[in-house]
N, C-alpha and C positions, 0 to 999 in steps of 0.2 A: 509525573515527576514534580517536585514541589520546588518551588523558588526560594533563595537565600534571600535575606534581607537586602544583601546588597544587589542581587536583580532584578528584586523587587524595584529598586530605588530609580526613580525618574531620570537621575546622571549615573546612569550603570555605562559601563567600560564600552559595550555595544555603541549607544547613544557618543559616548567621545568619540568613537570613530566615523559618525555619522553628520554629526551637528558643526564640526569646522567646515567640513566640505561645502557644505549648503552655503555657512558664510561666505566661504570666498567664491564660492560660485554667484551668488549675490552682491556682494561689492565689485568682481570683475565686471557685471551686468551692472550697475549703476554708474561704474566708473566709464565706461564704456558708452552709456546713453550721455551722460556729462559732457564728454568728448563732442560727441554729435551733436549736442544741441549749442557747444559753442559754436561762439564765431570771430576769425581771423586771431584765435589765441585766449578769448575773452569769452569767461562761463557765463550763464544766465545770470549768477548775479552781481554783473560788472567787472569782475577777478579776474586776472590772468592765471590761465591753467596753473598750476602747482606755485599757487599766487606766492607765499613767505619765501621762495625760492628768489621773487626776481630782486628781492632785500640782496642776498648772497651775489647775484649776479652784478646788480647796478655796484654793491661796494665795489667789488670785484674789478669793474671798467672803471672805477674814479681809481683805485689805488694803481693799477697799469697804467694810468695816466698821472700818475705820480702826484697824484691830491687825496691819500687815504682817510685825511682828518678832513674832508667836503662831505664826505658820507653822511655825519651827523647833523649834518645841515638839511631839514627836510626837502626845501628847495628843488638843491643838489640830489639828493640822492634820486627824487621824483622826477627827475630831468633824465638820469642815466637807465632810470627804469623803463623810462618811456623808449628808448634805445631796441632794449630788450623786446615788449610789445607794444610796436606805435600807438593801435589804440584800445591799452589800456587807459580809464579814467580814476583808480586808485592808488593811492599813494601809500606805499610801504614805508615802515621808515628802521631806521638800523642803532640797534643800539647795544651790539655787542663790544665786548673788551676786548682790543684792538691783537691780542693772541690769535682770537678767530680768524683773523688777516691770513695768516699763516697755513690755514686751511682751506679759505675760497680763493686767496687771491690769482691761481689761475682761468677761473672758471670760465671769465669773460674772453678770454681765448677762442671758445667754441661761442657758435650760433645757442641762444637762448636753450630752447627747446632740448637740445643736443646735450648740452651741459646740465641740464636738471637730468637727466634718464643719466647719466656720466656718471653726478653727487651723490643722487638717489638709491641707484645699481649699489654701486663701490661702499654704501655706508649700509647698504642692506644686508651684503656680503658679508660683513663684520659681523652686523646683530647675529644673523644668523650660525656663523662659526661658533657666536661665545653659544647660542643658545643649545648647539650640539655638545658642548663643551659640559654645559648644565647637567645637560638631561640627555647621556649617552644611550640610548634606546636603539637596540637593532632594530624595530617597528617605527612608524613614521608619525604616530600619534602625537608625543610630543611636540614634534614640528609640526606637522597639521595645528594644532593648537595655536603654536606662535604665528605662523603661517597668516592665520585667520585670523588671529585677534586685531578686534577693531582698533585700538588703537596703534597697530599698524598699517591700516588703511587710511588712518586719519590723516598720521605722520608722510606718509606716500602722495596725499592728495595737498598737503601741506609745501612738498617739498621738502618737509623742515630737518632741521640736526640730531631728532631724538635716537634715530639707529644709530648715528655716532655716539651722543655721549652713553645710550645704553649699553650700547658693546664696550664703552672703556671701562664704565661701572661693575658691569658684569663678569670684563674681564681681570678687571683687581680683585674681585669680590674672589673669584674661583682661583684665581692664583695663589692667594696672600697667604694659604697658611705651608702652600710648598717653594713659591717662589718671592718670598714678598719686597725683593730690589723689583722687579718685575710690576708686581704691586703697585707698588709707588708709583713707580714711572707714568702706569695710566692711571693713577689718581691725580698725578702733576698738570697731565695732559685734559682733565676733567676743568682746569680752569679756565676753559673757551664758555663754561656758564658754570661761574664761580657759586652761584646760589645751590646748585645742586649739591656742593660737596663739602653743608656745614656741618654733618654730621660725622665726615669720615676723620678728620682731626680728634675728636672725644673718644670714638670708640679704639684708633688706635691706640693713642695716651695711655686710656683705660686700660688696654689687654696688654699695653708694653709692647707693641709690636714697630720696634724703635725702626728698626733698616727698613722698613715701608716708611717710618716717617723721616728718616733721612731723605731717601730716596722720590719721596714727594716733594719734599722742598726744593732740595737740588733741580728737581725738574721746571718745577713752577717758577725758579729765578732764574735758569737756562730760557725757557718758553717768552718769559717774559723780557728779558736781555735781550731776546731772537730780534721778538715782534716791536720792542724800541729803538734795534739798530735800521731795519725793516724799515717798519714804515715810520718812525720819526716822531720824539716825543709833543709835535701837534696833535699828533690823532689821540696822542694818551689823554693831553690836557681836552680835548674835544670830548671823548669819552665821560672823565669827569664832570665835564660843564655838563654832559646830557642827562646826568642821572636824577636832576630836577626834573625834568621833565617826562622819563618814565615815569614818578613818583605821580604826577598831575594827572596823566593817561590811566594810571592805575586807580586814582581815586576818584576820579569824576567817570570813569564810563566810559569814558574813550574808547579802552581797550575790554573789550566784551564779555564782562563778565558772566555770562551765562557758558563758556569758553573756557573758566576760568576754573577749575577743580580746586578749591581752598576754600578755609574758613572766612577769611577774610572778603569773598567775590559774595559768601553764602549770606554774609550778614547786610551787607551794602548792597546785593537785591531786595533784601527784606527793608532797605531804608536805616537802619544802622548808621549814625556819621562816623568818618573814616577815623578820626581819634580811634570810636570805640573798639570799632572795628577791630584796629590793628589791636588793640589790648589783646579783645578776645583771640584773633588769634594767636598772637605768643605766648598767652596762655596753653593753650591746648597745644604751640611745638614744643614747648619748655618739656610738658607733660610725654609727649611725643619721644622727645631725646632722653628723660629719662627713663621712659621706657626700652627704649633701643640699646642705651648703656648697660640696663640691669640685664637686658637678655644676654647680651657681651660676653657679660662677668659672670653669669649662672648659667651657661650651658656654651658648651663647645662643637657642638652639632654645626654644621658649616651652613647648611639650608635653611636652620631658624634664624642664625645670627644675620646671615645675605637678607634671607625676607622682610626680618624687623627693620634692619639700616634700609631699604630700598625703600618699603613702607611708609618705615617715618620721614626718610628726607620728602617725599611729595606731601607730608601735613608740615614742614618747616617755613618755605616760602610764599608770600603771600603772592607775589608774581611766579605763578606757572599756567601751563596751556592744557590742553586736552592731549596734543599730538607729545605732550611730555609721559603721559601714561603707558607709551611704550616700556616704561620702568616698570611699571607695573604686572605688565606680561612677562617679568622674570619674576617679582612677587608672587604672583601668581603658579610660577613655573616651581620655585623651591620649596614653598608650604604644600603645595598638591603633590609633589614627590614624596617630600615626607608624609605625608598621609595617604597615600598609596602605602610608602614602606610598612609604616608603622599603624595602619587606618586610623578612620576618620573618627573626627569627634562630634555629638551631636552641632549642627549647624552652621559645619564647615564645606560641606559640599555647597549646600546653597551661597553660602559669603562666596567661595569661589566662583559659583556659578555667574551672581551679581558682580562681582568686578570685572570678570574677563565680559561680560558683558556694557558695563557702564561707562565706554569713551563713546558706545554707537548708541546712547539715548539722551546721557547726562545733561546736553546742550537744548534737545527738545525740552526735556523736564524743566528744565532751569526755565526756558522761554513759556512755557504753558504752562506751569505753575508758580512762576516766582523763585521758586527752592531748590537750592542747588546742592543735590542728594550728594556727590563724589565724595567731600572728606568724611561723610557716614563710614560710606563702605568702605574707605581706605581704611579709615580707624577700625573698622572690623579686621580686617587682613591684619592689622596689627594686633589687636588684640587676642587673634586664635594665633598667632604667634606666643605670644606672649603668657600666655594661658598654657598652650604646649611645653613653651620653658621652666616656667613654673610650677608643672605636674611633673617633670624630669629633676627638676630640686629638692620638691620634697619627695622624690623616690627614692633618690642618692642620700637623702639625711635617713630617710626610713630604714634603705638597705644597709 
């Protein structure tokens, strides 16, 4: 019997049903020796287990003690952390828009440990709804896929908020063209990391898709009315005063940029100063957003348009993380649908294969060679978008 090309092909249909599993058999067995090799809460290397997690918690015990605006004070916040795991020796520090209040503030309620599997659980439960939502598959492969992808093991080992804000992205993105008051609502809600959501303002405008942007804003000045009556316009003015101080973190190294999936992390490993830095990268988001727009406006396919916005918002901000790449694994999730539907184009199976790969290497690469590969690949994921929308316009001028 002779083989098709496509079972010829090294990522044949078999191999996806085979190569999540191994992952997460693998991350359960490292996450699992991690475990054991800490000790009293504290991993080998100095961290408190689902370390960016005890950030949400310490805020969490100053603002139930009615000092939400002490957070931003590293101090303070390194003082309620130690609450959390006495002996922890690093210092997290918090520099969310005080909206977020509104989502940890009970956390500190429960014992540490308790309330991260609680946060972690409950924001996993979401990702995972929109991603059945995506990709309705009687067979389990889809989800195996999300399941396994590293960049939700990162986010898991993180602690951090990426299954939240993925699942709201995700779920605006799949609503919007039947429910888009809905829409809105968790794009409103996406303001708890306003950076993520500079791109969903352009493409609405662009496409007219007005009652999603009503219904965005209304949200975002209900959210934010919330979290000022809440916790009290100190913590607003506190917020403000810190955002010098991210900027310093970001530019000098502080904040780890081998960590860092953006142009901006890639050029200031190479020694780049931050001036240039920033140039070259809002060159290449500007480049990014118009790209994302034009797909918008030339093709109405719901998977190209979701992948290019998800795509290009992680080449937009210069501060993002690795455990943000969980955005990604819906990127990943709607361009591989469409080309399952519609198959593949030369040198898209491998782009896929590299990204749903690249949150569990990107950080070694960046550390043993200097180079920090992620806004390559991202920019590919975009671009076989892009490339796709553009072969479906000029069909449409053709036809």
């Amino acid at each position: 019997m002779s083989m098709s090309a496509g079972d010829r092909h090294w990522l044949n249909e078999e191999r996806l049903r085979v190569y999540p599993k191994l992952f997460l058999l693998l991350f359960l067995a490292l996450g699992l020796v991690w475990i054991l090799l800490s000790e009293n809460g504290v991993d080998p290397r100095g961290k408190p287990l689902g370390y960016d997690f005890i950030t949400f918690w310490g805020a969490s015990h100053l603002a139930l003690d009615g000092n939400p605006a002490a957070a931003y004070d590293p101090q303070t916040i390194y003082a309620a952390e130690q609450l959390a795991v006495p002996d922890n020796p690093s210092m997290f520090l918090w520099h969310y828009p005080p909206t977020f209040y509104l989502v940890v503030w009970p956390l500190a309620l429960l014992p540490y440990f308790i309330a991260y599997f609680v946060f972690i659980g409950l924001t996993f439960l979401l990702y995972v709804a929109v991603v059945r939502r995506i990709a309705p598959y009687p067979d389990a492969r889809v989800l195996m896929l999300a399941l396994a992808f590293p960049g939700v093991m990162i986010n898991l080992f993180h602690g951090q908020n990426a299954f939240l804000t993925a699942a709201l992205i995700g779920g605006a993105l799949h609503f919007l063209p039947t429910r888009p008051a809905l829409a809105g609502t968790l794009i409103g809600l996406l303001s708890i990391k306003p950076h993520l959501g500079v791109l969903l303002p352009l493409v609405l405008v662009a496409t007219r898709q007005w009652r999603a942007v009503f219904s965005a804003a209304l949200t975002v000045l209900v959210f934010a009315a919330a979290s000022w009556a809440i916790v009290g316009q100190e913590a607003w003015l506190a917020f403000w005063n810190n955002l010098p101080l991210v900027r310093l973190l970001l530019e000098e190294g502080a904040l780890p940029w081998g960590k860092m999936p953006t142009v901006f992390a890639f050029l200031r490993i190479l020694g780049v100063s931050a001036a240039s830095a920033y140039l070259a990268h809002f060159l290449v988001a500007a480049l990014a957003a118009g790209a994302v727009v034009w797909v918008w406006l030339k093709t109405e396919v719901p998977a190209l348009r979701n992948a290019a916005l998800v795509s290009g918002t992680l080449l937009i901000s210069p501060y993002l993380f690795d455990y943000d790449l969980v955005w990604l694994g819906l990127a990943i999730t709607w361009l591989g649908m469409e080309a399952w539907r519609t198959g593949f184009f030369g040198g898209e199976r491998e782009v896929l294969a590299a990204a749903w790969l690249l949150p569990f290497v990107m950080a070694s690469i960046a550390n043993a060679t200097f180079i920090q590969v992620t806004p390559f690949v991202i920019a590919a994921i975009l671009c076989c978008v892009f490339l796709r929308a553009l072969r479906l316009s000029r069909e449409c001028i053709g036809g």
